[in-house]
One Martini backbone bead per residue (centre of mass of N, CA, C, O) as a GRO file, in nm:
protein
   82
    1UNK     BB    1  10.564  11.199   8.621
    2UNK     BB    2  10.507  11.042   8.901
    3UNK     BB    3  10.530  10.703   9.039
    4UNK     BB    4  10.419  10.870   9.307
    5UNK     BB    5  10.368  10.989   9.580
    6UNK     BB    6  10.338  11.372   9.663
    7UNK     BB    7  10.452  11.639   9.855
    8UNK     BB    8  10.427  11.982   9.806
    9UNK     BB    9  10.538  12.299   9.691
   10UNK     BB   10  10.405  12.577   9.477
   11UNK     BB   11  10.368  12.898   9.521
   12UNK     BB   12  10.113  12.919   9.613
   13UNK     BB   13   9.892  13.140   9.792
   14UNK     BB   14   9.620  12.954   9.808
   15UNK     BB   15   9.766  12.652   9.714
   16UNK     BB   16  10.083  12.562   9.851
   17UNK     BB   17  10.003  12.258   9.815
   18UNK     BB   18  10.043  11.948   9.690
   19UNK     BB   19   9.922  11.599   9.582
   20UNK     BB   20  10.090  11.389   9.380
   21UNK     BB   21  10.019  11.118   9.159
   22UNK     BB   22  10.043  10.832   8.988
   23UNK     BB   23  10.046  10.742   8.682
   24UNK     BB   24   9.765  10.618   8.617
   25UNK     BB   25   9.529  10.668   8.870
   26UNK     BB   26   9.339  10.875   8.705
   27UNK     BB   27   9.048  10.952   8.506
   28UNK     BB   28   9.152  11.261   8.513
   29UNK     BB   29   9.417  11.322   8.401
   30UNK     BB   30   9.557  11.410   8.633
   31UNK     BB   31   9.837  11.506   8.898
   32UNK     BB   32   9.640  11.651   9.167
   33UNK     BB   33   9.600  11.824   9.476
   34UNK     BB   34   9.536  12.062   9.594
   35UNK     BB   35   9.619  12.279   9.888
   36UNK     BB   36   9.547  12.498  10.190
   37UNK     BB   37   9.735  12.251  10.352
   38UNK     BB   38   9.922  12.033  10.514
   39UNK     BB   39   9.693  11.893  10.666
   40UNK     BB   40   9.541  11.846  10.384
   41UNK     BB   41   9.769  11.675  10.240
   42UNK     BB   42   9.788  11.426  10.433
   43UNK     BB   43   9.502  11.373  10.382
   44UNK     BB   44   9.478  11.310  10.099
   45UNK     BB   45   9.673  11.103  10.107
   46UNK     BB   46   9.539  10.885  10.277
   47UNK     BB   47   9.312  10.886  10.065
   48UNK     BB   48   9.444  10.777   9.828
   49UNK     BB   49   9.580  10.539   9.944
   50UNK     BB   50   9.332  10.379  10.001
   51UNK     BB   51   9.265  10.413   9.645
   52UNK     BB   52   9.489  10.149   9.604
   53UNK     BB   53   9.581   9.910   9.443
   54UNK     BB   54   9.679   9.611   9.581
   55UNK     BB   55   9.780   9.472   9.272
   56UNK     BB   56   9.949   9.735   9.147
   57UNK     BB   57  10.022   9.995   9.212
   58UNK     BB   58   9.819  10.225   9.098
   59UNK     BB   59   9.544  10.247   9.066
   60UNK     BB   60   9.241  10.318   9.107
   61UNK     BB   61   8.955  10.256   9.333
   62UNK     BB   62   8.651  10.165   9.242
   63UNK     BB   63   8.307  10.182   9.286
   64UNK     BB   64   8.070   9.920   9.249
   65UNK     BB   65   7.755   9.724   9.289
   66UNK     BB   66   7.982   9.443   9.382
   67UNK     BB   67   8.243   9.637   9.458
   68UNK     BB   68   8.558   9.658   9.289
   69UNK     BB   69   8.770   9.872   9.026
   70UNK     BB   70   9.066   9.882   8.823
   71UNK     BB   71   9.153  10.132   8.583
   72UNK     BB   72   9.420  10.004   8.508
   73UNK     BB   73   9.404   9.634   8.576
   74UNK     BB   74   9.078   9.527   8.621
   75UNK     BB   75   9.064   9.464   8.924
   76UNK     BB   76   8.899   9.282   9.154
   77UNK     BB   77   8.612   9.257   9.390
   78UNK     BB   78   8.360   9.103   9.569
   79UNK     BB   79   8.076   9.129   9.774
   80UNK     BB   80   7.980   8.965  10.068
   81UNK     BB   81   7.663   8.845  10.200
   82UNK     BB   82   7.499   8.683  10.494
   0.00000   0.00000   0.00000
């Protein structure tokens, strides 16, 4: 498993393109995304990366009742409104 996210192809003629996330991101113990163009590989990195935690720079950050947590290394936030 890599280290890092990464767009790569594939070989598959259905989905060509595929962006694996780093090991321990994802509690589907996944290793990434297939894509069936390089135009959607690009985005589903950045909606990935968007979901990666700020303190670990590993885990991905789930949304809880009352901000978010990240399901690698516990570190959270909550939301406070006004």
């Amino acid at each position: 498993m890599n280290a890092r996210f990464r767009i790569h192809k594939t070989g598959d003629p259905g989905f060509p393109w595929a962006v694996d996330y780093p090991a321990g991101f994802s509690d589907d113990q996944g290793i990434g995304v297939a894509c069936g163009t390089f135009e959607r590989a690009v985005a589903t990195l950045g909606d990935l990366i968007n979901r990666q935690c700020p303190t670990c720079l590993k885990g991905e950050v789930v949304d809880t009742d009352t901000g978010w947590e990240c399901r690698a290394c516990g570190s959270s936030d909550t939301a406070v409104t006004a």
